[in-house]
N, C-alpha and C positions, 0 to 999 in steps of 0.2 A: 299188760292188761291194766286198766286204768278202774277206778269204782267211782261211781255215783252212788249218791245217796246210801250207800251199801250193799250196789247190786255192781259186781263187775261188769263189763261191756270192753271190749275193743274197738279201740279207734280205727276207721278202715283207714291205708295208707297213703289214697290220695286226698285224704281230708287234713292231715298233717303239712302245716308247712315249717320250713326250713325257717331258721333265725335269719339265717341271712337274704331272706325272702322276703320275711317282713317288714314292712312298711310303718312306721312313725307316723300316722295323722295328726296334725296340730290341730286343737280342740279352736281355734279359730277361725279352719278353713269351712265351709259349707260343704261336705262330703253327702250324696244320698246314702242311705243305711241301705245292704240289702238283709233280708231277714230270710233265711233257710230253715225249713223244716226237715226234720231228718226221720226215718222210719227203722225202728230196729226190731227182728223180730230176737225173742229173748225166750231161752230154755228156764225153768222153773223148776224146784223140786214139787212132786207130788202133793204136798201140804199145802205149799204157798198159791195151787194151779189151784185149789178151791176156792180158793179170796179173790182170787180173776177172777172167776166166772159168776161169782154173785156181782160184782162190780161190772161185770159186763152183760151179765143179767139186768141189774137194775140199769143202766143205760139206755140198754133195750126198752126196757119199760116207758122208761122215762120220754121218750123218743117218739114211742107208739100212741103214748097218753098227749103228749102234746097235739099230736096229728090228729086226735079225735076231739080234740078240744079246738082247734083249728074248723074241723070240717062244722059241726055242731052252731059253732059260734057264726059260722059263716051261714049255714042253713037258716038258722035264725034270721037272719037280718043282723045282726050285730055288728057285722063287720070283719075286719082281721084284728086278730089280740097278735100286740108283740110280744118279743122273747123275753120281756123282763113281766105282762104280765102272766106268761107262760113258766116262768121259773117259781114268781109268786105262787098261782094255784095248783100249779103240776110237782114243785120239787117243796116249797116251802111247805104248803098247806097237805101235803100227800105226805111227807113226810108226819105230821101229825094225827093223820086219820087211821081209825080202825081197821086195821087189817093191811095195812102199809108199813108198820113198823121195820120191817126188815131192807126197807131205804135209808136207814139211820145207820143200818152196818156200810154203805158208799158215803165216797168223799160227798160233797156237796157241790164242789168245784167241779168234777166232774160230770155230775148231773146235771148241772146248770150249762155244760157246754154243750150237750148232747138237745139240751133243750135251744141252744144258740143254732147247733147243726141243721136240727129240724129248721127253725125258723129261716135259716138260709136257704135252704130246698123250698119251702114255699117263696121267699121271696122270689127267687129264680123261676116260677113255675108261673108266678103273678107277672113278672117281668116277659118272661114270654109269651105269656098269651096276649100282653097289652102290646105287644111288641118293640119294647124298650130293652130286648136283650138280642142279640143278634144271633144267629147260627140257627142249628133244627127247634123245632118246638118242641120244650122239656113237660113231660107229663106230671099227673103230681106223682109229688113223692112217694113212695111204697112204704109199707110197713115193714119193719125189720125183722126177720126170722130167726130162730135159735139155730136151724141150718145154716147162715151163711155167716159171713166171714164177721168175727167178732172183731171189735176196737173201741177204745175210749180212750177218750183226752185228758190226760194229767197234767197236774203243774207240778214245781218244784216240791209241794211239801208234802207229797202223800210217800 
């Protein structure tokens, strides 16, 4: 059993490779990178499952408010607002208003991805209906519910 950050986790067994497996890259040759994401789900003591769920509470928030700031802005004539300035008025400027304060207990890192997420799902939903995306026509995106499946995106330093 191996620990990150101070949270153990096991390594699954075919993700382990052998020394004698591995391969020397010389930082001269032109190699493509590939870049894996890995999904773990992870048991928590009762204490720490509280600090999830406001952090995947305010995700959620954050997610929902974007998508209304999206449709709003669009109904307007405005146009489409990107995710940076969707991070600006939804994570930055929410974090400093009345009755939001308790966005200030989530990273901000992850706030700001959830506000990325959003913005990806609309681009996808813009791309297929212009039809610069190829496969079925993706509707827009839904609102997130405290029913369904929680997740949020961390980086290394939370």
């Amino acid at each position: 059993m191996a620990k990150k950050n101070g949270v153990p986790f096991v390594i699954p067994p075919e993700l382990v490779v052998p020394p004698a497996l591995a391969v020397e890259v010389s930082p001269s040759l032109d190699v493509p990178t590939v870049i894996r994401r890995y999904s773990y789900k992870i048991t928590v003591p009762t204490d720490t499952q509280h600090r999830f769920n406001q952090v995947f509470g305010s995700c959620r928030f954050v997610f929902n408010r974007y998508l209304d700031l999206v449709k709003a802005d669009y109904a307007a004539g405005n146009g489409y607002p990107g995710w940076m300035t969707g991070i600006k008025t939804v994570v930055t400027e929410g974090r400093k208003a009345e009755g939001f304060e308790w966005l200030k207990d989530a990273p901000i890192h992850t706030l700001g991805e959830s506000v990325r997420n959003a913005d990806r799902a609309m681009q996808n939903f813009f791309a297929s209906m212009t039809g610069k995306r190829q496969g079925p026509k993706v509707g827009f995106p839904r609102f997130k519910k405290r029913s369904s499946k929680q997740s949020a995106t961390f980086d290394r330093t939370f």
